[in-house]
Legacy VTK file of the C-alpha trace (Angstrom):
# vtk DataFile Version 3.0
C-alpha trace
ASCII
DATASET POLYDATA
POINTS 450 float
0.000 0.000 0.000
2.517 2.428 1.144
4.495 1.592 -2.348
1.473 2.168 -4.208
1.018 5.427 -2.304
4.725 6.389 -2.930
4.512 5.774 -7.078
1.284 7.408 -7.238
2.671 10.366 -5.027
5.898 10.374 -7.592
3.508 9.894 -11.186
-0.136 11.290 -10.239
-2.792 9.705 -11.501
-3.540 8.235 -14.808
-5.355 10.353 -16.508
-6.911 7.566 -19.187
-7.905 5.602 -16.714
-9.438 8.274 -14.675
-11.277 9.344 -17.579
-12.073 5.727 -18.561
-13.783 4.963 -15.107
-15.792 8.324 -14.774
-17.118 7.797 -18.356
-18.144 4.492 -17.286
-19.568 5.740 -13.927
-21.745 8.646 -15.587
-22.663 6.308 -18.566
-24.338 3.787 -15.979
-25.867 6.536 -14.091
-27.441 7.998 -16.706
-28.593 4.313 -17.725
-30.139 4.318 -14.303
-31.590 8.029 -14.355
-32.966 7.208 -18.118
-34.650 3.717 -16.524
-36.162 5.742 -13.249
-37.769 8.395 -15.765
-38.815 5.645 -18.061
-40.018 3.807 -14.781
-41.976 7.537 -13.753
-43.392 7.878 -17.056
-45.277 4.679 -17.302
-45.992 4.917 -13.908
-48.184 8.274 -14.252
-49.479 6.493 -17.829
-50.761 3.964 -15.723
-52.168 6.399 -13.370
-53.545 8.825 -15.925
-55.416 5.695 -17.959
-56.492 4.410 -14.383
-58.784 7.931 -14.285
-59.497 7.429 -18.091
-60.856 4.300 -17.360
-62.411 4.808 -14.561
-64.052 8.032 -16.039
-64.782 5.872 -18.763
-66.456 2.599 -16.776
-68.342 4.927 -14.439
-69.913 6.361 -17.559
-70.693 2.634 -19.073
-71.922 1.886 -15.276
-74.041 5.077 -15.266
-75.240 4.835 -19.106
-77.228 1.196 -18.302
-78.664 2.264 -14.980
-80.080 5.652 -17.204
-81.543 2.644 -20.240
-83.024 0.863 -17.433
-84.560 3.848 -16.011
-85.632 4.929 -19.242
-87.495 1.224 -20.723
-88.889 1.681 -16.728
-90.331 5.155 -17.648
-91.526 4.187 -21.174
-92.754 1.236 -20.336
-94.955 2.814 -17.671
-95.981 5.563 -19.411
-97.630 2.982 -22.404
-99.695 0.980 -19.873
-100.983 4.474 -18.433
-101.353 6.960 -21.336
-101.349 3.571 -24.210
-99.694 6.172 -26.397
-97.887 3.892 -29.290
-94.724 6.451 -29.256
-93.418 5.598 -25.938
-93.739 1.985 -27.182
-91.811 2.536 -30.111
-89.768 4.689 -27.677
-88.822 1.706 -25.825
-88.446 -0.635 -28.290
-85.636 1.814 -30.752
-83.751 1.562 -26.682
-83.915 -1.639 -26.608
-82.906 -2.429 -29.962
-81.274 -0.031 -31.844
-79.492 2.432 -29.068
-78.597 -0.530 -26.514
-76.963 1.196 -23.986
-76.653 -1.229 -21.643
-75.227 -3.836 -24.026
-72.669 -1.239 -24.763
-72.099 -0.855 -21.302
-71.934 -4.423 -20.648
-69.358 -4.724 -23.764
-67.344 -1.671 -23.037
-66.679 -3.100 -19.453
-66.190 -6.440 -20.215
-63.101 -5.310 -22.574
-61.683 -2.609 -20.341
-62.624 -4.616 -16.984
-63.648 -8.191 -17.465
-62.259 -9.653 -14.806
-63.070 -7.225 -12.202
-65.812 -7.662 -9.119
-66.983 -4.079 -10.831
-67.435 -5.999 -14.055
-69.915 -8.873 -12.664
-72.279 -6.458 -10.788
-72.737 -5.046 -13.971
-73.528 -8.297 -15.658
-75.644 -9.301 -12.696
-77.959 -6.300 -12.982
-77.804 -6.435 -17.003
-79.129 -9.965 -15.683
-81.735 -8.197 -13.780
-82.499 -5.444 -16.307
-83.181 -8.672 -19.187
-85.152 -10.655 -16.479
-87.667 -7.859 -15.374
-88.083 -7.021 -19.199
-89.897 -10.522 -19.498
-92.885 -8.410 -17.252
-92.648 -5.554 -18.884
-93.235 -7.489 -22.764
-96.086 -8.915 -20.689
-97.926 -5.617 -19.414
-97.125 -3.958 -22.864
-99.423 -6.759 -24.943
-101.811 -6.734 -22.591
-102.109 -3.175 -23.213
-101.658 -4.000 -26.934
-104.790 -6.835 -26.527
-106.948 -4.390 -24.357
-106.992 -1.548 -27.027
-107.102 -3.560 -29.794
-104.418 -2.769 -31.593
-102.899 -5.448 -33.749
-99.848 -3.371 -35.293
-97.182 -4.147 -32.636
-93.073 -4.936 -32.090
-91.932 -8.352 -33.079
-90.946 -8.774 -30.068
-94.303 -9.072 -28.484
-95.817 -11.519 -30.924
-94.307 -14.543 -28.793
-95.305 -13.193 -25.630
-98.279 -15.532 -24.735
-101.128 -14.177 -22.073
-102.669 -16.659 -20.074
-106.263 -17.791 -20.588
-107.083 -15.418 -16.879
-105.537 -12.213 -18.257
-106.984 -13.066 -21.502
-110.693 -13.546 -20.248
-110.514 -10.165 -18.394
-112.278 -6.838 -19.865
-110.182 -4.399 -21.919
-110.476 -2.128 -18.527
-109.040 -5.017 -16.346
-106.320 -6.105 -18.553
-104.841 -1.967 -18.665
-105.204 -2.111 -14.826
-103.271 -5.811 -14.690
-100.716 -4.142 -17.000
-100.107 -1.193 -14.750
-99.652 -3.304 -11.540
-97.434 -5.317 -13.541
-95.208 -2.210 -13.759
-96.241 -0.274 -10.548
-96.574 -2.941 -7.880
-93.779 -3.707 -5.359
-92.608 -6.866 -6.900
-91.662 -4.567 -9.930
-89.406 -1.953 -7.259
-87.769 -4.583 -5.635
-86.565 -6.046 -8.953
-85.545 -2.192 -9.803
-83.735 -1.473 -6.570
-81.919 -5.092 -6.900
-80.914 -3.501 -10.350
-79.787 0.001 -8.273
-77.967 -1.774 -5.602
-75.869 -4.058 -8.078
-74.938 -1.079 -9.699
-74.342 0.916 -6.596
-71.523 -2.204 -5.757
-70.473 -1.421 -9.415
-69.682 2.148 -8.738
-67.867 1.439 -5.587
-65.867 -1.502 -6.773
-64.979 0.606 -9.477
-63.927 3.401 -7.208
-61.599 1.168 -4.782
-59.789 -0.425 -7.383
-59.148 2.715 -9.222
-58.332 4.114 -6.105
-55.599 1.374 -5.583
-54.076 1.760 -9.113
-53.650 5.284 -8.100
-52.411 4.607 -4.827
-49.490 2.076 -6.494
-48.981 4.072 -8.988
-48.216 7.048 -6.516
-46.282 5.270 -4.644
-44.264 4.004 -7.199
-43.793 7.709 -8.481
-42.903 8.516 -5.044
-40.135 6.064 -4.688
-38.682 6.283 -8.291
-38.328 10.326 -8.208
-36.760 9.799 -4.687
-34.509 7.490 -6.083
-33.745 9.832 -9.489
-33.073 12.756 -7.120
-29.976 11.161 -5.726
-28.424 9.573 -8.884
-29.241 13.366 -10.644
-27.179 14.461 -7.284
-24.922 11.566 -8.144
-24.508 12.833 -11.914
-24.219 16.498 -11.225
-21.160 15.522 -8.392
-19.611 13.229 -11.085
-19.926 15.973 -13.939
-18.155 18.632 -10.927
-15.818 16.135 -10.163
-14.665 15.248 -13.990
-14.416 19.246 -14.088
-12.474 19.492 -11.077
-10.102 16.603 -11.870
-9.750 18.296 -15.720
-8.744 22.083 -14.393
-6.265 20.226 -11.581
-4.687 17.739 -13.660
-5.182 19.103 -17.691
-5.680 22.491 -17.957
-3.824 24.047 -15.061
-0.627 22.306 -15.298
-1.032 23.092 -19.182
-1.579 26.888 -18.361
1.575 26.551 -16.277
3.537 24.580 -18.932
2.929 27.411 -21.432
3.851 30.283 -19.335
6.977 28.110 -18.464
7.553 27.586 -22.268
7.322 31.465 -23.051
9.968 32.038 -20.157
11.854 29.447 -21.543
12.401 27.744 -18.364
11.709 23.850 -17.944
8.654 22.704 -16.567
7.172 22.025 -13.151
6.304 17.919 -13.451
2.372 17.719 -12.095
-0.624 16.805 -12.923
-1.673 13.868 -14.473
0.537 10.780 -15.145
0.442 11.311 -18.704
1.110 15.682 -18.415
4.250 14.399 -15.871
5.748 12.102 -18.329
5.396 14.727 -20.825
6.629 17.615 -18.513
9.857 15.123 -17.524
10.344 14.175 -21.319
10.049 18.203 -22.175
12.448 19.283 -19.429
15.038 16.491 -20.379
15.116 18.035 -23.490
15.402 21.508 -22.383
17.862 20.877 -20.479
20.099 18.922 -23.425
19.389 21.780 -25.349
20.652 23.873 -23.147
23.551 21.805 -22.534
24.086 22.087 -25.953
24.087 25.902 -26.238
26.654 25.835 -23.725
28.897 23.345 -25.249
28.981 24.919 -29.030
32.447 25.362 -29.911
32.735 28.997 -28.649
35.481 29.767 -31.933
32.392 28.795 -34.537
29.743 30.875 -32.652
31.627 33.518 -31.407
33.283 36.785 -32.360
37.250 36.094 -31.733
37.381 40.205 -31.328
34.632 40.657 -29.033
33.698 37.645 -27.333
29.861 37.649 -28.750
28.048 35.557 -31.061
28.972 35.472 -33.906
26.891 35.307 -37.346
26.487 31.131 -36.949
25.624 31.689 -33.217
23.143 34.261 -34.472
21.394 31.802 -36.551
21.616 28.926 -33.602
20.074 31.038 -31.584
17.372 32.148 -34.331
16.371 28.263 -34.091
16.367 28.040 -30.686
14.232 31.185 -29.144
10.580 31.415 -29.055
10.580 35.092 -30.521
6.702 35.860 -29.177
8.117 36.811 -26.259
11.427 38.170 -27.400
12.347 41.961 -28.090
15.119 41.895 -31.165
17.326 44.805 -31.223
19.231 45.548 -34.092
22.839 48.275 -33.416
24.927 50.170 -35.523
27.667 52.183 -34.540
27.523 55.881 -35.779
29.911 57.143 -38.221
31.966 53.837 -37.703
33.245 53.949 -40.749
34.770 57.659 -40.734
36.676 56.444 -37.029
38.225 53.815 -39.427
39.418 56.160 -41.951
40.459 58.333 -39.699
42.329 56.996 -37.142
42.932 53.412 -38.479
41.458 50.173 -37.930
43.052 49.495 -34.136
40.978 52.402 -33.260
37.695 51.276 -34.854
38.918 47.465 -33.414
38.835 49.377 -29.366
35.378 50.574 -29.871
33.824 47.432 -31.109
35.240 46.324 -28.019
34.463 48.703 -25.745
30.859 48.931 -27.212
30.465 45.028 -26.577
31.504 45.484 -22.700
28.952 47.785 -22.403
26.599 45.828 -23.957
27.115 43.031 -22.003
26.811 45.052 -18.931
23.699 46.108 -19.960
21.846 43.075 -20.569
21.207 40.450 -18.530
23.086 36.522 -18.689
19.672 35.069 -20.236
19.994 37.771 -23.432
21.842 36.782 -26.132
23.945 39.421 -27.841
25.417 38.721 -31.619
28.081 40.952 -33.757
26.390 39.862 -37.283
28.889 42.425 -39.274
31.196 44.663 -38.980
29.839 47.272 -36.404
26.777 45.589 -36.533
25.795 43.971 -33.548
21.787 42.054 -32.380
20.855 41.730 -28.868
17.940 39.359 -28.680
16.071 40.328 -25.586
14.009 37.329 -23.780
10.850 37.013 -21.633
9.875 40.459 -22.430
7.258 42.830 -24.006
6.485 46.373 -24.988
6.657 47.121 -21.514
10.004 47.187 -21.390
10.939 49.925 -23.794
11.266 52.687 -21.249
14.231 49.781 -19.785
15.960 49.388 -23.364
15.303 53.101 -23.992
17.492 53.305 -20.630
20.022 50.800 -21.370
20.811 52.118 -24.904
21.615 55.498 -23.119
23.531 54.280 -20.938
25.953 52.148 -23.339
26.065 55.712 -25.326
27.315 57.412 -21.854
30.301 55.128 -22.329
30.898 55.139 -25.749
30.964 59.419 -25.357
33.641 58.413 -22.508
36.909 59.738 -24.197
38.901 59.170 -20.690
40.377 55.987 -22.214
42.058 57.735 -25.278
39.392 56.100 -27.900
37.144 58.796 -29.571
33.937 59.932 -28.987
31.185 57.164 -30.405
27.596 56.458 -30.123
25.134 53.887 -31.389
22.012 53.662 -33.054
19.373 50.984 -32.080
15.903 49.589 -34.582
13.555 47.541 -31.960
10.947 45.291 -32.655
9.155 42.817 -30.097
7.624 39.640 -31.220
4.717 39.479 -30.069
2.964 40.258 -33.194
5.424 38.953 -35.446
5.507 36.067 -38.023
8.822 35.354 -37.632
12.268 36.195 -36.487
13.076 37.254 -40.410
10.285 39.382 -40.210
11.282 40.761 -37.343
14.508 41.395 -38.433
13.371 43.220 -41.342
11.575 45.624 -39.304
14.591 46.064 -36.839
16.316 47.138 -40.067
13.411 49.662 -41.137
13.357 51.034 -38.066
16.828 51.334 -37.430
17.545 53.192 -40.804
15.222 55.747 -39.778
17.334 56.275 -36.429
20.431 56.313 -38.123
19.020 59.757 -39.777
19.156 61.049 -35.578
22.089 58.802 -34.278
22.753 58.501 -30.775
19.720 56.699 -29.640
16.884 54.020 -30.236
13.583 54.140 -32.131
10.546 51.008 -31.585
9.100 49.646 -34.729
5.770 50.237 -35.214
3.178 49.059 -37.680
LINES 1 451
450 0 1 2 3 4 5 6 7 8 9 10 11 12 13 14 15 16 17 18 19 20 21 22 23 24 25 26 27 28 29 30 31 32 33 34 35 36 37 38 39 40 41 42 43 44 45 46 47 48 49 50 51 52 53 54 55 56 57 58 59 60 61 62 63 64 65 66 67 68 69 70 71 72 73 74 75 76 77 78 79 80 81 82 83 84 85 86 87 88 89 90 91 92 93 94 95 96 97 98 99 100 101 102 103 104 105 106 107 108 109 110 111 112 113 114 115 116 117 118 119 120 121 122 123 124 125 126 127 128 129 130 131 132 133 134 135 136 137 138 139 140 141 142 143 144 145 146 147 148 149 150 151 152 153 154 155 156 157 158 159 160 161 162 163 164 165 166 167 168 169 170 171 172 173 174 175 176 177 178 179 180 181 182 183 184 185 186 187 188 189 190 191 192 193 194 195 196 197 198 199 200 201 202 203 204 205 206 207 208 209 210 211 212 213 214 215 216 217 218 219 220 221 222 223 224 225 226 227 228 229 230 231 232 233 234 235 236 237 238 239 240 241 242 243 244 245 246 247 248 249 250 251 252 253 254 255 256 257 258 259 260 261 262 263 264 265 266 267 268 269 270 271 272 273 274 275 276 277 278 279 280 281 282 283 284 285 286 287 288 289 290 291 292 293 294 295 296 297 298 299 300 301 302 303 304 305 306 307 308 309 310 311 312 313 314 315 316 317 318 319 320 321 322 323 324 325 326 327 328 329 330 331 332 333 334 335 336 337 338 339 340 341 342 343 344 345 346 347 348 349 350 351 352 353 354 355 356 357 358 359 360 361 362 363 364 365 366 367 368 369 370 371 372 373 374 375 376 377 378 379 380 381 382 383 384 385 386 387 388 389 390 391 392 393 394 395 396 397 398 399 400 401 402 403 404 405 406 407 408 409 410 411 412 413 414 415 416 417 418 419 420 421 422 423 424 425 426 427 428 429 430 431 432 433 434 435 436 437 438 439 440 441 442 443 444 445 446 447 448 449
């Protein structure tokens, strides 16, 4: 354990298989959060056809107890008034509308199985049974007025020889009892009460769908609540492990990269082994640098770089953050002419001691021609010309020295940064511009600008 602790201290943590188990992680949780709302949803359809259908079998329920009711009032209404419309009335209910066998079918298809379901069908039972006495009192009614034009449905209905030997006035009086007396209520309120069980039988089970179906709701949304708290920690986690181990040691690699310093080994396993392969690098390239043989880079007068140091160091910069500044020394050539070329030899010199006490150990300063010198100046920007503005006045101040017997010189300085620059040719170009248009003034330094 402590070993493991000790290499994971030393590499970090893997970032591929970091990435490879939180993928996994949220992929299964949102498996499970998909299933819960998948679960909810059919759940509350359950729930929502549950009222449908009980909306729906209350109605059915509701519809037969209304035909009844209605055959009941027809039906009484013929043997009282023996107006022929309230038999036809009956007759297009029982035949052609059929409410209750719709009721009776649209239960038995939605609810067939159902307590609900056979106290309907026991008082459609009772509806069809007491319809037997109602046929009877309507052809008696039929027989008493003579009237021979009636229902096919009567025809079979037999009286018996009693009813049939009574006056037209006693048969309409046997035909209302038949549909007024107390044996006819009873049958009626056996009909009410079966569909009174209907109603509530229909009411408690809908009652329990809803109740399951609730509860069901209720534990599935409970249970989605903590895996969306589960997903929304793994999603801040994944972001927290990708600032800490991608994009903050990556912010810090770059900066480190534009300072041209090696890199700080962290973050992930895979950032570390980069950061270690980047630094050994770095640090053979600097090794390199170092161990160029100094008589092919540099100047054998002045020490510098020379013009193949120049262009090793042109390969080796990152010029975004560099400040290239390009020197020529004023009327050079007349100090030469005049006073010979041991003269002009001293103030080369002189001028490249004071550069180099100008600049700092991480610049790199180049004599590319004859009094024409390149001091590339790193990790900086164009805040720093007010500090080469300084330190190009200050080499002057000893250049207009004449203490040491060497003439009075100056120099004249073109500078350009990087930061906007395609390339260090570019940027040599405009050192050049910009220098040319100094050497018209002398003595000082002019910044290129677009």
């Amino acid at each position: 354990m402590k070993k493991f602790l000790r290499n994971l201290k030393e590499d970090g943590i893997s970032l591929r298989i970091t990435y490879v188990v939180i993928t996994v992680f949220i992929f299964i949780l949102s498996i499970a959060i998909l299933y819960k709302v998948d679960m909810a949803s059919k759940m509350y359809k359950e729930l929502s056809l549950a009222t449908d259908g009980y909306i729906t079998l209350t109605n059915a329920a509701e519809d037969l107890m209304a035909a009844s009711d209605y055959l009941t009032q027809e039906v009484q209404l013929f043997t009282v008034t023996k107006d022929i419309n309230h038999l036809n009335n009956y007759f297009k209910e029982a035949n052609e509308v059929k409410r209750r066998e719709n009721a009776i079918k649209t239960m038995g298809l939605m609810a067939g199985d159902s307590n609900a379901f056979q106290q309907l069908q026991l008082a459609y039972n009772a509806s069809i049974k007491l319809m037997e006495r109602e046929y009877y009192a309507m052809k008696l009614v039929l027989v008493a007025c003579n009237i021979n034009d009636y229902p096919e449905d009567l025809k079979d209905v037999e009286l018996s020889n009693e009813d049939l030997n009574k006056s037209g006035e006693r048969k309409l009086i046997r035909a209302q009892d038949m549909v007024h007396d107390t044996y006819y209520y009873k049958e009626k309120n056996i009909i009410r009460i079966r569909m009174e069980e209907c109603a509530i039988d229909l009411e408690e089970e809908t009652h329990r769908i809803q109740l399951d179906s609730e509860d069901g709701m209720r534990q599935s949304f409970s249970t989605l609540k903590w895996e969306i708290v589960l997903f929304l920690l793994a999603v801040l986690i994944t972001i927290s492990l990708t600032i800490i181990l991608v994009i903050s040691p990556l912010h810090k690699a770059v900066k480190k990269i534009a300072e041209d310093k090696p890199l700080k080994v962290g973050g992930g396993r895979e950032l570390r082994s980069l950061a270690r392969t980047y630094n050994s690098m770095y640090e053979t390239q600097k090794e390199n640098l170092k161990n160029l043989n100094f008589e092919a880079t540099h100047d054998a007068l002045t020490g510098l770089y020379n013009r193949a140091g120049y262009d090793y160091i042109k390969s080796a910069i990152n010029h975004k953050s560099t400040a290239m500044i390009l020197i020529d020394c004023d009327l050079f050539k007349k100090i030469n002419d005049t006073m010979g070329h041991e003269a002009g030899d001293k103030i080369l010199i002189k001028l490249s001691d004071a550069l180099m006490g100008e600049f700092r150990e991480e610049d790199y300063i180049c004599r590319i021609g004859g009094d024409e010198f390149v001091v590339f100046m790193t990790n900086t920007d164009k805040k720093s010309r007010g500090l080469i503005r300084e330190k190009i006045k200050n080499v002057n101040k000893v250049l207009h020295d004449t203490s040491d017997g060497l003439p009075d010189a100056s120099i004249s300085a073109g500078v350009v940064f990087g930061t906007r620059e395609k390339n260090l040719d570019a940027m040599f170009k405009h050192a050049d511009l910009t220098l040319y248009r100094m050497k018209e003034q002398r003595n000082g330094c002019a910044f290129y600008t677009e």
